[in-house]
C-alpha positions as a Markdown table, in Angstrom:
| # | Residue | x | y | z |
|---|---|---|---|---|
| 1 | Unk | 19.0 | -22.6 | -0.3 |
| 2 | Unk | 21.0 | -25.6 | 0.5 |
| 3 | Unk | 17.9 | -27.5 | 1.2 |
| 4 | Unk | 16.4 | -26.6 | -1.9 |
| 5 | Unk | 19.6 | -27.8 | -3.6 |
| 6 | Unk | 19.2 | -30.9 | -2.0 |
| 7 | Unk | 16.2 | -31.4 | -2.9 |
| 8 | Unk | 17.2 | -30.9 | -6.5 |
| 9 | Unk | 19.8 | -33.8 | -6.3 |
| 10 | Unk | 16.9 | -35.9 | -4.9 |
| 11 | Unk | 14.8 | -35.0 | -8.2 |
| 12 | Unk | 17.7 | -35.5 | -10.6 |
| 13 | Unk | 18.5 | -39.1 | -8.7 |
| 14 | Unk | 14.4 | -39.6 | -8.7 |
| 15 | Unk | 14.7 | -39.5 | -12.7 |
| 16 | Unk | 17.6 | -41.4 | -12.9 |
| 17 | Unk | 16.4 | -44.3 | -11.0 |
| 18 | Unk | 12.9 | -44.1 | -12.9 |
| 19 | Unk | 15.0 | -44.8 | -16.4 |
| 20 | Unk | 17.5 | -47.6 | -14.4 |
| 21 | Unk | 13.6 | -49.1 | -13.6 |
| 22 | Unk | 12.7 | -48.8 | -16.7 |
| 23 | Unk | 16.2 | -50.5 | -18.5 |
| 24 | Unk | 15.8 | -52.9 | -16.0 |
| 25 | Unk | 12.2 | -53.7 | -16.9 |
| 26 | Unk | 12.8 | -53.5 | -20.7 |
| 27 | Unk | 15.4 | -56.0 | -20.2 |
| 28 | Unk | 13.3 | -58.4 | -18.5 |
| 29 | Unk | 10.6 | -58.2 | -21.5 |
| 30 | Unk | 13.2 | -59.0 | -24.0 |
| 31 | Unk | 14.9 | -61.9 | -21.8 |
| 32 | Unk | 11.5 | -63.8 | -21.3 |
| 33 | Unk | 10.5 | -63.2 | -24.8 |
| 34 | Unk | 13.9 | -64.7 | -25.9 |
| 35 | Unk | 13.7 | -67.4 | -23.2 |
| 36 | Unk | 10.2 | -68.0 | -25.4 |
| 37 | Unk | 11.9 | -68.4 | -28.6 |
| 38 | Unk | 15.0 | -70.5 | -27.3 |
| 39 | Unk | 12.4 | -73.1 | -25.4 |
| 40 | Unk | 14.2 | -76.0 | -26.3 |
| 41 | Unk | 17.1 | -78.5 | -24.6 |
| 42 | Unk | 19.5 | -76.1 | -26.0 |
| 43 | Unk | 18.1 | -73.1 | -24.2 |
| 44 | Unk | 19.3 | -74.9 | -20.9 |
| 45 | Unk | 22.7 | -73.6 | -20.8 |
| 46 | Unk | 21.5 | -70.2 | -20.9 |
| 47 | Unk | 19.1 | -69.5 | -18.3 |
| 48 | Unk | 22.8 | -71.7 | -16.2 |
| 49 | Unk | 24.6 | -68.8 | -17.6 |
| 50 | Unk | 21.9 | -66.4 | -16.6 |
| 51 | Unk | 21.4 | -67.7 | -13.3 |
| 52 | Unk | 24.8 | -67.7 | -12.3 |
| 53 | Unk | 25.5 | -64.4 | -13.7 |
| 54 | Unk | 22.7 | -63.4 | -11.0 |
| 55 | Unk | 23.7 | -65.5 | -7.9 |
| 56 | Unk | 27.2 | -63.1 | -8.6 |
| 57 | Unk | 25.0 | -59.8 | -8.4 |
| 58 | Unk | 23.6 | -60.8 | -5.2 |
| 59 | Unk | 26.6 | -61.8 | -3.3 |
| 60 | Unk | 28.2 | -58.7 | -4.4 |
| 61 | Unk | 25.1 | -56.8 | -3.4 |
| 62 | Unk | 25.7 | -58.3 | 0.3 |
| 63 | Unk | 29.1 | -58.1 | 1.0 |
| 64 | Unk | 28.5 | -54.4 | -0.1 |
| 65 | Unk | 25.5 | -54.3 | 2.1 |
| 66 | Unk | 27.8 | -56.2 | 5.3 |
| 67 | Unk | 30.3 | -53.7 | 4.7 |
| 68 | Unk | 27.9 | -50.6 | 5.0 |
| 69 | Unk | 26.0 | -52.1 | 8.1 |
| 70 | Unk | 29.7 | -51.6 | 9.4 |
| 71 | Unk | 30.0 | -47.9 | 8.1 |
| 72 | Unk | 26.7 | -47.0 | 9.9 |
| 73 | Unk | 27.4 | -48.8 | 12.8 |
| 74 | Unk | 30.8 | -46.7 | 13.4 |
| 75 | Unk | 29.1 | -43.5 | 12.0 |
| 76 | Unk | 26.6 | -43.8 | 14.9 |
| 77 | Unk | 28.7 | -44.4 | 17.3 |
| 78 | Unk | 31.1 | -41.8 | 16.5 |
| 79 | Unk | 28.1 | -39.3 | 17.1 |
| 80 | Unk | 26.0 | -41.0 | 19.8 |
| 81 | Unk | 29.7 | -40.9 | 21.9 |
| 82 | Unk | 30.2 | -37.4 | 20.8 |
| 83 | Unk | 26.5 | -36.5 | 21.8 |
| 84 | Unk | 27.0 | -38.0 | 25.0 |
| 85 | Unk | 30.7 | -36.3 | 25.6 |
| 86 | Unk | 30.9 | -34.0 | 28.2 |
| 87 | Unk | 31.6 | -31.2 | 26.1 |
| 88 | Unk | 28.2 | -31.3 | 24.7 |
| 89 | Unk | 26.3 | -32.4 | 27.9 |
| 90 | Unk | 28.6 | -30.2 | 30.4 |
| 91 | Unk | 27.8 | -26.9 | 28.2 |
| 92 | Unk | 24.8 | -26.3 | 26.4 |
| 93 | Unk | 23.2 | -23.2 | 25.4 |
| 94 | Unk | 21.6 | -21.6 | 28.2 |
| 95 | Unk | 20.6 | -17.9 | 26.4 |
| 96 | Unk | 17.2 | -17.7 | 24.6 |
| 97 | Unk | 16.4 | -16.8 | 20.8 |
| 98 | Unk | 12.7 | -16.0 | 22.0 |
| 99 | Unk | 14.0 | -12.2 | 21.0 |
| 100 | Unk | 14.1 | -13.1 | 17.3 |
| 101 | Unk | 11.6 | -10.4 | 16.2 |
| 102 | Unk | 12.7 | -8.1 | 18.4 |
| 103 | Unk | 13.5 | -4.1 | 17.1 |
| 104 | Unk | 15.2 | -3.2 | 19.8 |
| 105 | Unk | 18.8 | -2.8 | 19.6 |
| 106 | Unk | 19.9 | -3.8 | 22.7 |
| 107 | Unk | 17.9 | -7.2 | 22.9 |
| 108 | Unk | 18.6 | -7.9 | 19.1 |
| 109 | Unk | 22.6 | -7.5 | 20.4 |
| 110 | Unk | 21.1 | -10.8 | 23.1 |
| 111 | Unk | 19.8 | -12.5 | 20.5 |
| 112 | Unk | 22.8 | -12.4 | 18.1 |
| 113 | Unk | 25.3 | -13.1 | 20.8 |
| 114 | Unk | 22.9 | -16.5 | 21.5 |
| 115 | Unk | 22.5 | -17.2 | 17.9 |
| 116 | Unk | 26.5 | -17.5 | 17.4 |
| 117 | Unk | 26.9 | -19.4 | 20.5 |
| 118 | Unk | 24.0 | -22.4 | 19.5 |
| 119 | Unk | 25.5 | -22.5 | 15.9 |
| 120 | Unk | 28.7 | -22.9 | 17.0 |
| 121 | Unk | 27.9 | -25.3 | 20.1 |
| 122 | Unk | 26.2 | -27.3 | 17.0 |
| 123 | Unk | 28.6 | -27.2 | 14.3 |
| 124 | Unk | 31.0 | -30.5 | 16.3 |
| 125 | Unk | 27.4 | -32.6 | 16.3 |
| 126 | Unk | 25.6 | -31.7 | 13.1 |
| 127 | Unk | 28.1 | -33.5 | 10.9 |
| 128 | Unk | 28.5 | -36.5 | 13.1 |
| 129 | Unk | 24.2 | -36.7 | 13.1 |
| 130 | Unk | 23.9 | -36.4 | 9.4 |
| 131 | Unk | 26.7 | -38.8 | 8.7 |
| 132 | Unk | 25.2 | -41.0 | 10.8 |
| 133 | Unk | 21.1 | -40.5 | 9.3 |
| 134 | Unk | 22.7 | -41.0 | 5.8 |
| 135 | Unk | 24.5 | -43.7 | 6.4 |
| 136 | Unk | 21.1 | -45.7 | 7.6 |
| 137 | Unk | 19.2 | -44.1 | 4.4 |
| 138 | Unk | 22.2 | -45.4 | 2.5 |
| 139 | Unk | 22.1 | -49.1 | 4.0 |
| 140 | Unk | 18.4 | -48.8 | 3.4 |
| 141 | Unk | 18.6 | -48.2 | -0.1 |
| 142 | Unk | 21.0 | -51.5 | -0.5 |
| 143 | Unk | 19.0 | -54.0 | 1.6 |
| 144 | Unk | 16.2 | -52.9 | -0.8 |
| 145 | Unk | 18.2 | -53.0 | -3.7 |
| 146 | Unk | 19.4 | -56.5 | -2.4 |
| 147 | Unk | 16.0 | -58.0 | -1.7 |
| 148 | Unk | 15.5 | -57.5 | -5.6 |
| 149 | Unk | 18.8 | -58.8 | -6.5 |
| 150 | Unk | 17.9 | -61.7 | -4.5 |
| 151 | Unk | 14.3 | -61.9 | -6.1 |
| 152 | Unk | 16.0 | -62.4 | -9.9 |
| 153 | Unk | 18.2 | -64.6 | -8.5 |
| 154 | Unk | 15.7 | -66.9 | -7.0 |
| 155 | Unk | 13.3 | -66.3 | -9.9 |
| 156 | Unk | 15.9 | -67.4 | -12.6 |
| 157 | Unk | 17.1 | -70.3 | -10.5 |
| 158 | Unk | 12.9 | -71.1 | -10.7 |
| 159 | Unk | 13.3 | -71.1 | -14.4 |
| 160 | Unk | 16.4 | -72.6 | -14.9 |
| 161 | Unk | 14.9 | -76.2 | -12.5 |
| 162 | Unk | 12.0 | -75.9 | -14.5 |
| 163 | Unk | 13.8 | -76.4 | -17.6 |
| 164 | Unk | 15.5 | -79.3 | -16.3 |
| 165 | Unk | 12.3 | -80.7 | -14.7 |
| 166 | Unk | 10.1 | -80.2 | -17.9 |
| 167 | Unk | 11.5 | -79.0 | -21.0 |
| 168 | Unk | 8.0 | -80.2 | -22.7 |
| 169 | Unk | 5.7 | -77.6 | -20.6 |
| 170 | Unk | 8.8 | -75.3 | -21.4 |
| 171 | Unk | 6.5 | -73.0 | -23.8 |
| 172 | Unk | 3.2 | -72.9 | -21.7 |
| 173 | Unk | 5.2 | -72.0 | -18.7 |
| 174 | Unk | 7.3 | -69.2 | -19.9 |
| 175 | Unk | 4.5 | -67.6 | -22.1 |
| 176 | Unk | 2.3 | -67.6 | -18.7 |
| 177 | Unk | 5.8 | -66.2 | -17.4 |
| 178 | Unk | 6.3 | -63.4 | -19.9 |
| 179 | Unk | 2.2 | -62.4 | -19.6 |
| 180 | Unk | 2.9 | -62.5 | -15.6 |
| 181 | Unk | 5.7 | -60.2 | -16.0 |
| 182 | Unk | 3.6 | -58.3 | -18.7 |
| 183 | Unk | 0.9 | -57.8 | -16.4 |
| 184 | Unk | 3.9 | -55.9 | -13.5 |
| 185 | Unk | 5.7 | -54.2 | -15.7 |
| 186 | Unk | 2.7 | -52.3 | -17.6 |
| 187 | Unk | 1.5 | -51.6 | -13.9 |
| 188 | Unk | 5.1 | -50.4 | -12.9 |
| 189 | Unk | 5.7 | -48.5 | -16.3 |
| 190 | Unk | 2.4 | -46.2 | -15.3 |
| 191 | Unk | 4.0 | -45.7 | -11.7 |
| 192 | Unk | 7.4 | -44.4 | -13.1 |
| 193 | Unk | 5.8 | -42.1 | -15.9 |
| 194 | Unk | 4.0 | -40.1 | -12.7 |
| 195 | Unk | 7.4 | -40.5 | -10.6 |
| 196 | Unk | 9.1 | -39.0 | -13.8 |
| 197 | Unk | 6.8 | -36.3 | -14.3 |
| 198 | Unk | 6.7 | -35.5 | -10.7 |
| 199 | Unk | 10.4 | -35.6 | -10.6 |
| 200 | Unk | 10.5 | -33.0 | -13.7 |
| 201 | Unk | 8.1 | -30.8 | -12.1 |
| 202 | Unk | 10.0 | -30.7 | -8.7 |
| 203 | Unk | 13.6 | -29.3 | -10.3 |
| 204 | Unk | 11.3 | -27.0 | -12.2 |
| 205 | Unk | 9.9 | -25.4 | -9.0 |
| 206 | Unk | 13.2 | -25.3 | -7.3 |
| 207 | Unk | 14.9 | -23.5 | -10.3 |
| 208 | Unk | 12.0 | -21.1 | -10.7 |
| 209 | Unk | 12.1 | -20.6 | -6.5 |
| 210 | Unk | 16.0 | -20.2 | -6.5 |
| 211 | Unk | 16.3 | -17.7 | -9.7 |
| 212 | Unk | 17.0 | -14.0 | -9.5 |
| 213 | Unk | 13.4 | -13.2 | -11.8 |
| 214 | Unk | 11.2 | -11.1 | -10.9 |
| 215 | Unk | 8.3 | -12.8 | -12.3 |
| 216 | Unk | 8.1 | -16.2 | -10.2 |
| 217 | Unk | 4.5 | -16.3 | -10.0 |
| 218 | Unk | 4.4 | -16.7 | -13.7 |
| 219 | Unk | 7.9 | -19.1 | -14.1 |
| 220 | Unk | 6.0 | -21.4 | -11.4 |
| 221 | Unk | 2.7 | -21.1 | -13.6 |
| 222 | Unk | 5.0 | -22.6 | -16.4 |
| 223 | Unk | 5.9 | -25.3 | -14.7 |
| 224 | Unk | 2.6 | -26.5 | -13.6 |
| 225 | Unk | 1.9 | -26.3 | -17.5 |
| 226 | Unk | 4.5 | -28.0 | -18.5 |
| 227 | Unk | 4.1 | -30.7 | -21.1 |
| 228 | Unk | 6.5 | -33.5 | -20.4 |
| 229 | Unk | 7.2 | -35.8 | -22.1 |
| 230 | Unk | 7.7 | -39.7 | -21.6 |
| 231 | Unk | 7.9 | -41.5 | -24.2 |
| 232 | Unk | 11.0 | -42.6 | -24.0 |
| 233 | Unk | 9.7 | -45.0 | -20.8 |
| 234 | Unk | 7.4 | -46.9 | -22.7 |
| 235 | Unk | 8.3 | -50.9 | -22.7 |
| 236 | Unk | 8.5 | -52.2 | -26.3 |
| 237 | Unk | 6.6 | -55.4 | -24.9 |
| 238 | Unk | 6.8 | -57.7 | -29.1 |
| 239 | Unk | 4.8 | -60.6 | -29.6 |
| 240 | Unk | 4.9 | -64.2 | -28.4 |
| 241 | Unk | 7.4 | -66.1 | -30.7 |
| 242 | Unk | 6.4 | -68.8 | -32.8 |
| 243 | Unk | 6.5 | -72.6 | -30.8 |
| 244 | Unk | 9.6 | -74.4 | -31.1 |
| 245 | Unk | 10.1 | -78.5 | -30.2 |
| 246 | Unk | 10.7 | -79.3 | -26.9 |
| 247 | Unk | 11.7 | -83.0 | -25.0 |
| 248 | Unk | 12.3 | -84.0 | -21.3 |
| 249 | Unk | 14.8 | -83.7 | -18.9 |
| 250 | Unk | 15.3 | -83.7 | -15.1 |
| 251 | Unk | 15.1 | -82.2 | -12.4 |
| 252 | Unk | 16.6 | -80.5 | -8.6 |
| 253 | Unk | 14.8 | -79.1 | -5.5 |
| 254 | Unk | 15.0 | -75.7 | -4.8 |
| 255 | Unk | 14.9 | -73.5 | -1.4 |
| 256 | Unk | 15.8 | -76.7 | 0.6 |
| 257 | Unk | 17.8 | -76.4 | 4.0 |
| 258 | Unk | 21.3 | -77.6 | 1.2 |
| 259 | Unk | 20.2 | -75.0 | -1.6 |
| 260 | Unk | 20.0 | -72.5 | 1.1 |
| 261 | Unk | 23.4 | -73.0 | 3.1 |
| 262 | Unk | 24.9 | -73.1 | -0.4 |
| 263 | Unk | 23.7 | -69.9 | -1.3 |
| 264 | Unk | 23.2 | -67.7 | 1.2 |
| 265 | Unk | 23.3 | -69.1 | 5.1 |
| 266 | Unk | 27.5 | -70.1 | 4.4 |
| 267 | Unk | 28.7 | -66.9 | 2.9 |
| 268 | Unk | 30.6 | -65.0 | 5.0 |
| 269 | Unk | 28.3 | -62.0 | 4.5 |
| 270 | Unk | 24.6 | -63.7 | 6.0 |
| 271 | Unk | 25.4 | -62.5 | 9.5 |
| 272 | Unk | 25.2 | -59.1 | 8.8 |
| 273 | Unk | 23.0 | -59.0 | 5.4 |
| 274 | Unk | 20.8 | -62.0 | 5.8 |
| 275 | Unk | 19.3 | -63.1 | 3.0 |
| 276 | Unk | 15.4 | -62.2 | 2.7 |
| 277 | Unk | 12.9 | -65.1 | 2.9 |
| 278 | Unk | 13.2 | -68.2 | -0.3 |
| 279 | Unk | 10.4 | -68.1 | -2.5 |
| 280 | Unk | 9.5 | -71.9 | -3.0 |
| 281 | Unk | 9.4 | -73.4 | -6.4 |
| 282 | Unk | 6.2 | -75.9 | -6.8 |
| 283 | Unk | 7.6 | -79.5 | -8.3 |
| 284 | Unk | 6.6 | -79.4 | -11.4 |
| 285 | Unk | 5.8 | -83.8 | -12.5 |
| 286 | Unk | 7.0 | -84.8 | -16.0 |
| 287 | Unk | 5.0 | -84.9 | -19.2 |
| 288 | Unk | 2.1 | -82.1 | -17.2 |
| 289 | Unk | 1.5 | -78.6 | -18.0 |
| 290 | Unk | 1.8 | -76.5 | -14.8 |
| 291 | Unk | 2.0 | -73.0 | -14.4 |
| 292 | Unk | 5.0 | -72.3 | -12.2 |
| 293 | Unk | 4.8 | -69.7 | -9.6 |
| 294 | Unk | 6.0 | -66.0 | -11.2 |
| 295 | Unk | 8.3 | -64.1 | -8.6 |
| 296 | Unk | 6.7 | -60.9 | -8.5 |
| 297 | Unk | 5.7 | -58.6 | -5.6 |
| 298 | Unk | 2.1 | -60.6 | -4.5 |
| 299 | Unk | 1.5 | -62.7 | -1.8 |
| 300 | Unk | 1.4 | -65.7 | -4.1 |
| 301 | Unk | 4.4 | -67.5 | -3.6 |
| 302 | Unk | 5.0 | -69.6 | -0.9 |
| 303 | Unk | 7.7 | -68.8 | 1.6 |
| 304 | Unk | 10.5 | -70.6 | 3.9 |
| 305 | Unk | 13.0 | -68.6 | 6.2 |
| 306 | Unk | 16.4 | -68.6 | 4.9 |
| 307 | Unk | 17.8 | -69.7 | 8.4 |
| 308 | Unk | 16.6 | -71.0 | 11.3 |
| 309 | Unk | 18.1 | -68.3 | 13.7 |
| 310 | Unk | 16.4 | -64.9 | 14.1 |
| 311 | Unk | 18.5 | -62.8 | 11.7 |
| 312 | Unk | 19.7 | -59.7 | 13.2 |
| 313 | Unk | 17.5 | -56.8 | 12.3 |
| 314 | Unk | 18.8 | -53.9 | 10.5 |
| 315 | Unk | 18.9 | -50.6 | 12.2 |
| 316 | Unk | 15.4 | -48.3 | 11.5 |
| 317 | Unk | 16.4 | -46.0 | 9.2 |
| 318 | Unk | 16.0 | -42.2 | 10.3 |
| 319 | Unk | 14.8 | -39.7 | 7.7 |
| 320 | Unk | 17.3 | -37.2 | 6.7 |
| 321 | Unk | 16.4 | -34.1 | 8.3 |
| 322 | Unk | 16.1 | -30.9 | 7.0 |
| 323 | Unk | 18.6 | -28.7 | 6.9 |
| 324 | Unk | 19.0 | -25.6 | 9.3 |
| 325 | Unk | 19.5 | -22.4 | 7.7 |
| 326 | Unk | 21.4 | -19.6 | 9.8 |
| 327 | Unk | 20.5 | -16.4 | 8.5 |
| 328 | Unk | 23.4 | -13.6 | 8.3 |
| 329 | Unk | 22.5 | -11.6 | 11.3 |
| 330 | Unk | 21.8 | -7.6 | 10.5 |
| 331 | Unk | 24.2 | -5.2 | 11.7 |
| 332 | Unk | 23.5 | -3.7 | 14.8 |
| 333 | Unk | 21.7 | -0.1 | 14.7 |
| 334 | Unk | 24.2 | 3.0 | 16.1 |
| 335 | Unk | 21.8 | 4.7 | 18.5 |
């Protein structure tokens, strides 16, 4: 039961990250339509404003993920010491459950007598073990989550030196931008629709498994009919605005070995959450139309470590396992 109600949680989270995605997503369409519309000098500023609003996300997405390496570091160890105690290595379990099916009641009084004594052998560990699993799944979750922070970043900083270096291309560019991002999303908005639907169709075979009907084979028929619904994650992609006038300005590297010490390599946080590899912006010369590289999940863009030292790797995550259920044991039978 309490693995089905985890697995519940893990559907209702699935869905709830599917319509952050798609927010997130939605917002990106509007943004590089606007950045469209505003493609003049005065449109500068903004994608400064937007940039720095997203240099902020990811350093606060690092320190967070510094601080958790921390938290599953300690986690670890508190269970890796307590494995290796001599309380757990001086006096395991020595009986047998192999009488599990047994009918007879003085073998079924063995196995009881054994079951009580591995549960409760168990019960110091298992906490310590899953504290320290989740903790990795957790840190997981945020160096991901981080690598995408860091992706926006990097992209916007693309967008806002491209501005500077040519405001003239400034339409071409972020059209082939928005089409770029078009192209990802609309691929991405399929993939969420089937996560959705899955995620829908998981609680509904949990609830169906966990109720007190009678007629399950019929509530999980229901479910695999269900009609659901997702409308509601469907991009509202718009139209490309009307051209606006454009003029010149300059422009500043990006991804070199100063850009990089200044944004990532000197914060305090690096050691411990390095930042993933820079994606290189190509120099764009004034007065040409060049399409810029789009920072999206291909092999396209070109690539330069963020530091010169080996970063140390984060620890392999370990999947949660599943939990353990200990039935009530049956009352023994009076001869």
């Amino acid at each position: 039961l309490a693995a089905l109600k985890a697995f519940k949680e893990y559907a209702k989270t699935l869905q709830d990250d599917v319509l952050k995605l798609h927010i997130s997503d939605q917002k990106d369409i509007d943004l590089d339509l606007a950045d469209i519309k505003s493609c003049t000098d005065s449109g500068l500023e903004a994608k400064r404003s937007s940039m720095e609003e997203l240099r902020s996300q990811h350093q606060a997405c690092r320190e967070q993920q510094a601080y958790m390496v921390d938290a599953a570091t300690s986690n670890c160890e508190d269970y890796n010491r307590t494995r290796k105690s001599e309380s757990f290595t001086g006096a395991p379990p020595t009986c047998s459950l192999a009488q599990v099916a047994t009918d007879s009641p003085e073998a079924l009084e063995i196995f009881e007598r054994c079951l009580r004594s591995t549960y409760e052998w168990t019960a110091g560990l298992e906490p310590l073990r899953e504290a320290c699993y989740a903790a990795h799944e957790e840190l997981s979750h945020q160096a991901e989550k981080c690598r995408a922070q860091q992706a926006r970043f990097e992209a916007s900083s693309c967008l806002f030196v491209t501005k500077q270096e040519d405001v003239c291309g400034c339409r071409e560019r972020t059209i082939d931008h928005f089409e770029t991002r078009r192209k990802s999303v609309s691929a991405g908005e399929l993939t969420r629709k089937a996560m959705y639907k899955s995620a829908v169709q998981m609680a509904c075979h949990i609830d169906a498994l966990v109720s007190n009907g009678t007629d399950k084979r019929g509530v999980l028929q229901s479910c695999k009919d269900l009609q659901i619904d997702t409308s509601h994650l469907e991009i509202a992609y718009g139209s490309v605005p009307e051209a606006e006038a454009a003029s010149t300005c300059s422009s500043e590297p990006l991804c070199s070995h100063k850009w990089l010490s200044q944004e990532y390599t000197s914060r305090g946080w690096h050691a411990k959450a390095p930042a993933a590899e820079c994606i290189l912006c190509k120099k764009i010369p004034t007065n040409t139309t060049v399409t810029p590289p789009v920072p999206t999940p291909t092999p396209a863009p070109v690539r330069i470590p963020a530091s010169s030292s080996a970063p140390t790797p984060a620890p392999t995550p370990v999947p949660t396992p599943t939990a353990t259920l200990v039935p009530t044991p049956a009352p023994t039978p009076v001869p």
